[in-house]
C-alpha positions as CSV (number, residue, x, y, z in Angstrom):
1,X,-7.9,-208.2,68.4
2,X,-8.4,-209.9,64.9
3,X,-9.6,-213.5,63.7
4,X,-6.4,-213.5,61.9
5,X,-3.7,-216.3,62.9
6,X,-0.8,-215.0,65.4
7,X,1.9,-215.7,62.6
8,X,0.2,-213.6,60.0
9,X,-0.7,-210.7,63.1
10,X,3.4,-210.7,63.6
11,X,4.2,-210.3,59.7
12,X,1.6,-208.0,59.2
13,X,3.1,-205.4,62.3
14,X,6.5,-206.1,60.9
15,X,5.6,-205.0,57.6
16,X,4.0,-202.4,58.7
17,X,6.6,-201.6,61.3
18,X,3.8,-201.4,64.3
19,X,5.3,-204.1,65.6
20,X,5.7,-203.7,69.6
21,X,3.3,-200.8,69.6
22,X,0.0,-202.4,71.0
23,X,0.9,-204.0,74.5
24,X,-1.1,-206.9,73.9
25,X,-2.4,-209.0,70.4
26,X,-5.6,-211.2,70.8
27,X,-5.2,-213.2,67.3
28,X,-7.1,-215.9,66.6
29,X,-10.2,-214.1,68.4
30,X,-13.3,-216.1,66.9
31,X,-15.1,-212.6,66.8
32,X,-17.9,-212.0,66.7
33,X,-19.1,-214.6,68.9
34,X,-16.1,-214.1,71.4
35,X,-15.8,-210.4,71.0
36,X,-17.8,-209.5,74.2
37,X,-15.6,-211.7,76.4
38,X,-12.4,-210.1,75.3
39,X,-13.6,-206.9,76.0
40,X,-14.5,-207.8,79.3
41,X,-11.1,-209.5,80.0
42,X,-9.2,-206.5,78.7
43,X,-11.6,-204.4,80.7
44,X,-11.0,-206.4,83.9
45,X,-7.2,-206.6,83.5
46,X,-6.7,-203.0,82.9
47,X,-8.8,-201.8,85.4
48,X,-11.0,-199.3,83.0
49,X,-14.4,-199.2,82.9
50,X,-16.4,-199.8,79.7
51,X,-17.5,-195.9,79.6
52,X,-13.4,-195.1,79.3
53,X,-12.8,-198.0,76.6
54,X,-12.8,-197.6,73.0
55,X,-13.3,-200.0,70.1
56,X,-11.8,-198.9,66.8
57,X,-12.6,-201.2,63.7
58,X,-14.0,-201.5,60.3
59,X,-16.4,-204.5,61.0
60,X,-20.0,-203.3,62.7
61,X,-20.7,-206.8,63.7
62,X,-17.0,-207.7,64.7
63,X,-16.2,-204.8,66.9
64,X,-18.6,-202.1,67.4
65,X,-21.9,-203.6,68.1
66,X,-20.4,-205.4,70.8
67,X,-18.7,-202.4,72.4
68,X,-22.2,-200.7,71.8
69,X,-23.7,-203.1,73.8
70,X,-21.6,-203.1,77.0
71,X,-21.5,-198.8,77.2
72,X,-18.0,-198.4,75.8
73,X,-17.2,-195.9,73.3
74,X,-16.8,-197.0,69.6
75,X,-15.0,-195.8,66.3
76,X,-16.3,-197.2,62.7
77,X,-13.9,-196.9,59.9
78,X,-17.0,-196.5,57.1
79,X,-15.4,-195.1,53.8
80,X,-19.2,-195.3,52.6
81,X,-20.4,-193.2,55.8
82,X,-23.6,-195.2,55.6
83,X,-23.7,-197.3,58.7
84,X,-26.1,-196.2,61.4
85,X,-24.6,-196.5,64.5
86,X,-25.7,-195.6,68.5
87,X,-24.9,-192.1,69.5
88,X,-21.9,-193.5,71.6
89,X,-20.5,-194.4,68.1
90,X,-18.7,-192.0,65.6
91,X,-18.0,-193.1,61.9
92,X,-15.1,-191.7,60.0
93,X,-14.5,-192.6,56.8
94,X,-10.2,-192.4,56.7
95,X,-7.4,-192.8,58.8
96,X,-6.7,-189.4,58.9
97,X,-10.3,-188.6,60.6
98,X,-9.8,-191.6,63.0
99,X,-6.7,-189.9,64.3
100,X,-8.7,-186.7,64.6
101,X,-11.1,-188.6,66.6
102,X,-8.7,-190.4,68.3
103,X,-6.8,-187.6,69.9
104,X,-10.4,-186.0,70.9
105,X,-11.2,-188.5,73.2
């Protein structure tokens, strides 16, 4: 999900050749103020509950406080580590510890 336009979402997964990797893209995504409603779409379509779920991102206010606030689980890519988050929330500060946490869950 990104606020980004769907032509500059394709370039960007070709360039970084993760293109066909996510099942589904959700450009143009007006978050924050939509970001709730996606989640609950996803959730519903998928069939997972919100406790299952997982938001990854690098924007509190785009992605995580939302997923904070309907139970799911939440990752915050914070290189400064200063963000205080809810305890259902972990911060990393690189990739490299967000694939750590990643295959934890």
């Amino acid at each position: 999900m990104t606020n980004s336009q769907a032509d500059d979402v394709e370039r960007l997964l070709l360039t970084l050749k993760l293109h066909g990797v996510f099942p589904e893209v959700i450009s143009s995504a007006k978050k924050p103020q939509n970001t709730s409603k996606h989640f609950q779409e996803l959730l519903s379509r998928y069939h997972v509950k919100a406790e299952e779920a997982v938001s990854i991102g690098d924007n509190y206010l785009n992605e995580i406080a939302p997923a904070e606030q309907m139970n799911m689980q939440a990752i915050l890519i914070d290189p400064a580590g200063k963000a205080e988050v809810r305890e259902n929330t972990k911060v990393v500060s690189t990739l490299s510890e967000l694939f750590e946490e990643i295959k934890a869950l």
